[in-house]
C-alpha positions as CSV (number, residue, x, y, z in Angstrom):
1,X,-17.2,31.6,-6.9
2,X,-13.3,32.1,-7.5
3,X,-11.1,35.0,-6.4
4,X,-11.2,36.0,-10.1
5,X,-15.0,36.6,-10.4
6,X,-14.8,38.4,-7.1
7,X,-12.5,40.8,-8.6
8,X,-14.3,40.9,-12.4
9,X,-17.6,41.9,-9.5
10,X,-15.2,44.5,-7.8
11,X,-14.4,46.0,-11.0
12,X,-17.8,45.9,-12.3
13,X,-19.1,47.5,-9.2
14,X,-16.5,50.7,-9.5
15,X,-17.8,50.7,-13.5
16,X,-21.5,51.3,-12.6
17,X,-20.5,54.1,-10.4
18,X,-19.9,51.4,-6.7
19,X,-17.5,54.4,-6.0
20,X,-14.0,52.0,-6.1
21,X,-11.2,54.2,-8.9
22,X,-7.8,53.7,-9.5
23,X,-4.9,52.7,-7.3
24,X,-3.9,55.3,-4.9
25,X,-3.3,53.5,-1.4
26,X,-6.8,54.7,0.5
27,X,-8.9,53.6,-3.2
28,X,-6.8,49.8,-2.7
29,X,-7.9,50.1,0.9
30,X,-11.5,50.4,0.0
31,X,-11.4,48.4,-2.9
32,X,-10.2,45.3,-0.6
33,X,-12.6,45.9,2.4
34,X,-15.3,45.7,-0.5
35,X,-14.0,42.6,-1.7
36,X,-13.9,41.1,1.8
37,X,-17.5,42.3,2.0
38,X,-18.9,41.1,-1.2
39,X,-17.1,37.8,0.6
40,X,-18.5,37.9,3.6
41,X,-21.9,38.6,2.8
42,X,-22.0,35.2,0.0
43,X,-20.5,33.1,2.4
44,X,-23.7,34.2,5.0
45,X,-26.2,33.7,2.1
46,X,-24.9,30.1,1.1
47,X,-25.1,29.1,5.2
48,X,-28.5,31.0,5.4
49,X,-29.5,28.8,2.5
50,X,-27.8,25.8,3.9
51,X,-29.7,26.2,7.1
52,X,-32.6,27.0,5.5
53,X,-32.6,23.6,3.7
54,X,-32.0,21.4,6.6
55,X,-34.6,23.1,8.7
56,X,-37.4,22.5,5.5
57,X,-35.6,18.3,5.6
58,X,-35.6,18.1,9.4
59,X,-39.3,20.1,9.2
60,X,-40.4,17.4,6.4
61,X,-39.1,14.7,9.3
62,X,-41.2,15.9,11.7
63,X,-44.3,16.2,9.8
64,X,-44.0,12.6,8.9
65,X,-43.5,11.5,12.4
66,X,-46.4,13.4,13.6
67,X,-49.1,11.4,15.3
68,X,-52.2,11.3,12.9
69,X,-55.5,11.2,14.3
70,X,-58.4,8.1,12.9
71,X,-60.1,10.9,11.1
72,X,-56.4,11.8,9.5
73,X,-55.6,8.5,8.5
74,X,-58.8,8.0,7.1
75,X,-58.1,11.1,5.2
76,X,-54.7,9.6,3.9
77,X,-56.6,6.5,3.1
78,X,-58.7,8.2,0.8
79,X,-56.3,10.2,-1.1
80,X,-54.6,7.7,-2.2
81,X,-57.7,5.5,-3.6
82,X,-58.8,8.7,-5.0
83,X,-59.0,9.4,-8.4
84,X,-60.1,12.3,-11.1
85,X,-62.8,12.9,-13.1
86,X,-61.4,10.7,-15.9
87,X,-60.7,8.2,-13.6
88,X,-56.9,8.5,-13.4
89,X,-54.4,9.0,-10.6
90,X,-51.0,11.5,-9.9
91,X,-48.6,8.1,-9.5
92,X,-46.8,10.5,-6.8
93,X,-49.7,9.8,-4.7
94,X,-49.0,5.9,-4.7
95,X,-45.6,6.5,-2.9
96,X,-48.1,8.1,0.5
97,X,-49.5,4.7,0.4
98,X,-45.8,3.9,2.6
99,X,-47.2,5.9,5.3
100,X,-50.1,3.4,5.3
101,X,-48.1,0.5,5.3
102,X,-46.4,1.4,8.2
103,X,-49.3,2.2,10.3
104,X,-51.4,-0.9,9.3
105,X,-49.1,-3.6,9.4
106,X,-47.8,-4.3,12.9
107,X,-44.7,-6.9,11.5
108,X,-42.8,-4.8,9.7
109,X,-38.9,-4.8,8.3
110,X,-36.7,-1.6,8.1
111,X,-34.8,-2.5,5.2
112,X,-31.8,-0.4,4.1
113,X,-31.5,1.8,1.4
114,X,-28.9,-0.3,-0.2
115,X,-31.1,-3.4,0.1
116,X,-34.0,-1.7,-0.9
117,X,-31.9,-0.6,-4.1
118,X,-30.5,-4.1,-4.3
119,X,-34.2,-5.7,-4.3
120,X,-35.2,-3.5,-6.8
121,X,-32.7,-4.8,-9.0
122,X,-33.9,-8.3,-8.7
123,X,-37.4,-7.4,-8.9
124,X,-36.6,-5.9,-12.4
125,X,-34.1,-9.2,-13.1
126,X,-37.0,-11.3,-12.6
127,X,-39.7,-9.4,-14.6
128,X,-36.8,-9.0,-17.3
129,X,-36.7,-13.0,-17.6
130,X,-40.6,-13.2,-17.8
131,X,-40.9,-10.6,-20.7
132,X,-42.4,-7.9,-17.8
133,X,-39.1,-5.9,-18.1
134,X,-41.2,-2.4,-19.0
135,X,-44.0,-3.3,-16.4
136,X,-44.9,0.2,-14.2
137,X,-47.8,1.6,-12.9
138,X,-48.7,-0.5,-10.3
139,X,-47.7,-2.7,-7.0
140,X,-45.7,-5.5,-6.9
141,X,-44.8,-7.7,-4.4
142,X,-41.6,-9.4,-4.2
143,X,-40.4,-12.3,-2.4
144,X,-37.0,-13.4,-0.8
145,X,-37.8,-17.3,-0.3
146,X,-33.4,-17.4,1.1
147,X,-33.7,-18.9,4.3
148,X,-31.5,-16.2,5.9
149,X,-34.1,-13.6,5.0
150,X,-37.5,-15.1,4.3
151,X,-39.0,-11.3,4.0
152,X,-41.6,-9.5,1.4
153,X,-41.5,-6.6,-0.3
154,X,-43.7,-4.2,-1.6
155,X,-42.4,-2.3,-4.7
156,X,-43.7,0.7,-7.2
157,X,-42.6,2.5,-9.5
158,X,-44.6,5.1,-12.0
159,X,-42.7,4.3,-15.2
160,X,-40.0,2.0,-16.5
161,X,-37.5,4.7,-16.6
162,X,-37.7,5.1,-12.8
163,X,-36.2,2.7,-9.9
164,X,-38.3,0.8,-8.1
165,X,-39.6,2.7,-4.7
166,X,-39.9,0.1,-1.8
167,X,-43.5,0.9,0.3
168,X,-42.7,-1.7,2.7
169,X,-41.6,-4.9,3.8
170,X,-42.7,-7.7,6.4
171,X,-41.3,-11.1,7.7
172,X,-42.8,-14.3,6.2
173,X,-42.5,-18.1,5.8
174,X,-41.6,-19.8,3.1
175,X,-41.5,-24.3,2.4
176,X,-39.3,-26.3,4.6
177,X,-37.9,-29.2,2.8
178,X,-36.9,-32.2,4.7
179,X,-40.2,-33.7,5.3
180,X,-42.8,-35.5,2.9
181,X,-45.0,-33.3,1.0
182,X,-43.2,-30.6,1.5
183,X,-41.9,-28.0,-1.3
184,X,-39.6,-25.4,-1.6
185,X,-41.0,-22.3,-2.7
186,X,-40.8,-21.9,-6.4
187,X,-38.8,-19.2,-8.1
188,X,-40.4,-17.2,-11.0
189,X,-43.1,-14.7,-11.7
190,X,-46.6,-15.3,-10.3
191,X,-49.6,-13.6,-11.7
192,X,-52.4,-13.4,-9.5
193,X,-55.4,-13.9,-11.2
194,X,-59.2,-15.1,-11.3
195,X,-58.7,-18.1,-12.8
196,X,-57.5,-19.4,-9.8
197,X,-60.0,-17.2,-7.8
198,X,-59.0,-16.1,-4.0
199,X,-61.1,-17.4,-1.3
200,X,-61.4,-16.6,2.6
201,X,-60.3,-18.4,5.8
202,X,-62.6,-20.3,7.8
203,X,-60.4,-19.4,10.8
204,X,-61.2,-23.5,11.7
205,X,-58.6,-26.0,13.6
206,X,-56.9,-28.8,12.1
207,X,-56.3,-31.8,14.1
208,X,-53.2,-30.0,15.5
209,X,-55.0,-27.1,17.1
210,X,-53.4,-24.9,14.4
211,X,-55.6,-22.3,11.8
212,X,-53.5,-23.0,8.6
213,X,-54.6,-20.3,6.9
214,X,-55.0,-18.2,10.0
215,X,-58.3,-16.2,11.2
216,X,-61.7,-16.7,10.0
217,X,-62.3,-14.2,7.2
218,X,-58.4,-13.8,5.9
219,X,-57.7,-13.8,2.7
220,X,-56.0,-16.7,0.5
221,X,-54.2,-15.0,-2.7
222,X,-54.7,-17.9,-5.1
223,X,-51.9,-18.5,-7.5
224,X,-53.1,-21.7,-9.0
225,X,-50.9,-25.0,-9.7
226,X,-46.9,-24.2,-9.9
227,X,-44.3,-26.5,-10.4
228,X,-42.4,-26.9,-6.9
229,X,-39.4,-28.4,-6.1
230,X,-39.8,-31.2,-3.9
231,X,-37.5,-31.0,-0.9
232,X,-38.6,-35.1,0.1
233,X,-36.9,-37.9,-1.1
234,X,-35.0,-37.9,-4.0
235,X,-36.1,-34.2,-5.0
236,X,-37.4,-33.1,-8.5
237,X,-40.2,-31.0,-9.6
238,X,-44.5,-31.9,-9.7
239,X,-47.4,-29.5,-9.6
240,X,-48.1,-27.8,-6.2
241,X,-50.8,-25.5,-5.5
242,X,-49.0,-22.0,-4.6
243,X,-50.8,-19.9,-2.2
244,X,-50.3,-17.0,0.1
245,X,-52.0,-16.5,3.0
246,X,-52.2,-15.9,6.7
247,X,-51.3,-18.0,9.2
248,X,-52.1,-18.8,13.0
249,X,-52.1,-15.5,14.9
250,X,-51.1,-17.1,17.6
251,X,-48.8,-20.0,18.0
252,X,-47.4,-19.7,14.1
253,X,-47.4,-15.7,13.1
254,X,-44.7,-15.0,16.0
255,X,-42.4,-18.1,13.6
256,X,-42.7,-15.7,10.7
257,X,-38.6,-15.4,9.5
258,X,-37.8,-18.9,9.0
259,X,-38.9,-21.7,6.5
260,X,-41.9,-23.4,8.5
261,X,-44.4,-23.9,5.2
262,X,-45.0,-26.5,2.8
263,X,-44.3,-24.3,-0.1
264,X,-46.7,-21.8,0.1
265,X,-45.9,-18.3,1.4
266,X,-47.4,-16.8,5.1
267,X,-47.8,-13.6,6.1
268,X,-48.6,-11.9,9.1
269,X,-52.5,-11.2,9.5
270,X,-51.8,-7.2,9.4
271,X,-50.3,-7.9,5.9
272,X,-52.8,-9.9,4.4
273,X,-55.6,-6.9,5.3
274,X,-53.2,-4.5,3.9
275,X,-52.9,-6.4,1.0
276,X,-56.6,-7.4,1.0
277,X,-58.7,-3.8,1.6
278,X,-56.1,-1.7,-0.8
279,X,-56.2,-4.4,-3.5
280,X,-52.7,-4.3,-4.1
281,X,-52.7,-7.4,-5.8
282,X,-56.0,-6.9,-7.5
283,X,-56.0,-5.4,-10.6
284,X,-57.8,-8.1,-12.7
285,X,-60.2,-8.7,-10.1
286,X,-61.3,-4.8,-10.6
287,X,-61.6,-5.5,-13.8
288,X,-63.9,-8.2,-13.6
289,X,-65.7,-5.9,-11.5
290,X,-65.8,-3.0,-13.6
291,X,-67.3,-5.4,-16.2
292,X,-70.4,-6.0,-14.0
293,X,-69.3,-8.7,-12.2
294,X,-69.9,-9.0,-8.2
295,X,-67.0,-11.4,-6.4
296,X,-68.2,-12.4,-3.1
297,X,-64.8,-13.1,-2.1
298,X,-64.0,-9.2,-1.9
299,X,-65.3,-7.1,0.7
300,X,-67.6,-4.3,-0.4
301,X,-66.1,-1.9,1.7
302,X,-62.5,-2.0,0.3
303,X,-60.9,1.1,-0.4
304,X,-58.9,0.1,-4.2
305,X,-55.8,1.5,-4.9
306,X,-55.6,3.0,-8.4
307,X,-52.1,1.2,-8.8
308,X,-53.5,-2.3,-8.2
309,X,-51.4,-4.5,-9.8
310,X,-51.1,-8.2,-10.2
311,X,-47.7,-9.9,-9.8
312,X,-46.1,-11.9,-7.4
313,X,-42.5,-12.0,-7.5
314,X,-40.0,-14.7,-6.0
315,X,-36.4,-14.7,-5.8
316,X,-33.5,-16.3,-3.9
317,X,-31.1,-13.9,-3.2
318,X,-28.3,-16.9,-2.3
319,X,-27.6,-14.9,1.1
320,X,-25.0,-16.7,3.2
321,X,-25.6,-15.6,6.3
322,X,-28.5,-14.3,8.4
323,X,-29.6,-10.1,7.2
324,X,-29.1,-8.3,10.3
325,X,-32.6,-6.3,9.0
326,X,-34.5,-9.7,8.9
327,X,-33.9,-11.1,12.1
328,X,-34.9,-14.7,12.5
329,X,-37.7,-15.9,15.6
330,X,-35.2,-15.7,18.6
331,X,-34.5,-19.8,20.3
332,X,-37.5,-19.4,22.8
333,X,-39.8,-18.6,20.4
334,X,-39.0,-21.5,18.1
335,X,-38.9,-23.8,21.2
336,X,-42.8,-23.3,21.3
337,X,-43.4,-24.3,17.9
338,X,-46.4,-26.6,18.4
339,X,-46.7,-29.8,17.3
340,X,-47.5,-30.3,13.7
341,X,-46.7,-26.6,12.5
342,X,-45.0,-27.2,9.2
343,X,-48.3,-29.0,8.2
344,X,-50.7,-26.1,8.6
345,X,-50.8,-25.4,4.5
């Protein structure tokens, strides 16, 4: 408020009968420790309310941070696969399912806000080049195959007008060129779909001691035949079957954060369940299921997100150096890389 509106309050107090009349020397007195009053007392309000807003923000903080109990989480679990009477959902809810994220998956990123910003901008790039430029709704999961980040993302937003909200993000492994058979990860919208249905791990060796596609039971997300770049030879592009999956909890999940693959994308194992019981990625799988159908592949005690959704995203952000959020697998743990790990796909 100006010194002008003070006064215009001044003079409107003495008009309404404040007590302030004209200008002898003891009236300008008053009139003057009024004003410095009327000062005084705005000035106290705007810090009250100042104060008043950082204790509800640091309050907010707190609650957030607050330990939940198995029963509590459960709770949250539920709210946000629950829906009305009509079968629809508050999208707000989809934004709690962060929370979730970062309780159930171990391997996690803390991404920016610039970054996230900047990802959401080549998420909506991407789907703008694949005709998906007012897609909304529902998850999406988006994939930095540059091999100075080699992270996912998990993105939402409830309508195209809005930005796109990052739930959460986690290290992976994406294809290694330099060795026969061996792609690099191919660019481009993914839609995962039944056609090329999903199937689960057998949790099995391979003749180097490895689990390819990590644990028994572990899902594979099944995007069927792609054309990958071949990073052998003399390069070019054939048909390679694209796949995301687990890998080996033990000697290959600790590798997540560099290129290791041959083409496919791995995830840690806490991922893939996330993924897996929420059905982020399963939105046409529910409806084959809502048409009657019963997929043994999917677990019958899933709790399904109303926001499923059914895209995979890759990009290639052209990063030059190494994101200080995405750190790589330090030299020690890359010295015990066993025998025959780029092979596991």
């Amino acid at each position: 408020m100006t010194n002008n509106k003070f006064y215009r309050l001044v003079k409107r107090m003495a008009e309404s009968g404040g007590g302030i009349h004209a200008c002898d020397s003891i009236d300008t007195t008053r009139r003057f420790a009024l004003f410095a009053r009327a000062r005084i007392a705005i000035c106290c309000i705007a810090l009250i309310a100042w104060y008043g807003s950082g204790a509800i923000a640091f309050a907010a903080a707190a609650a957030s941070d607050t330990p939940r109990t198995p029963a509590a989480w459960s709770a949250l679990a539920a709210r946000v696969a629950a829906r009305d009477a009509v079968g629809g959902a508050d999208p707000r809810q989809a934004l709690l399912m962060r929370e979730i994220f970062a309780h159930d998956v171990t391997r996690r990123l803390k991404v920016p806000p610039a970054e996230q910003r900047a990802y959401g901008a080549r998420l909506q790039a991407a789907l703008d080049a694949s005709t998906l430029g007012g897609l909304s709704g529902e998850y999406v999961v988006l994939v930095d195959r540059n091999q100075n980040v080699q992270a996912l993302f998990v993105y939402f937003r409830a309508v195209p007008a809005d930005d796109w909200q990052l739930i959460g993000a986690a290290p992976v492994a994406t294809g290694r060129p330099g060795q026969f058979d061996h792609f690099i990860t191919p660019l481009g919208v993914f839609e995962h779909t039944p056609d090329n249905m999903d199937f689960r791990a057998e949790g099995t060796m391979n003749q180097n001691g490895i689990r390819g596609y990590g644990r028994h039971d572990m899902r594979i997300f099944d995007l069927g035949w792609a054309q990958g770049e071949r990073g052998w030879g003399k390069g070019g592009f054939s048909e390679m079957r694209f796949q995301m999956h687990a890998t080996d909890p033990d000697r290959l999940e600790p590798l997540l954060g560099i290129r290791h693959s041959k083409g496919c994308v791995r995830i840690p194992a806490t991922l893939n369940a996330f993924l897996d019981h929420y059905g982020i990625l399963d939105a046409e799988y529910e409806n084959l299921i809502d048409s009657g159908r019963s997929l043994w592949v999917l677990h019958s005690d899933r709790q399904v997100t109303p926001w499923a959704g059914r895209y995979i995203v890759v990009v290639d952000s052209q990063r030059k150096a190494r994101a200080a959020w995405s750190p790589a697998p330090s030299g020690a743990m890359r010295a015990k890389m066993p025998a025959g790990a780029d092979t596991a796909d």
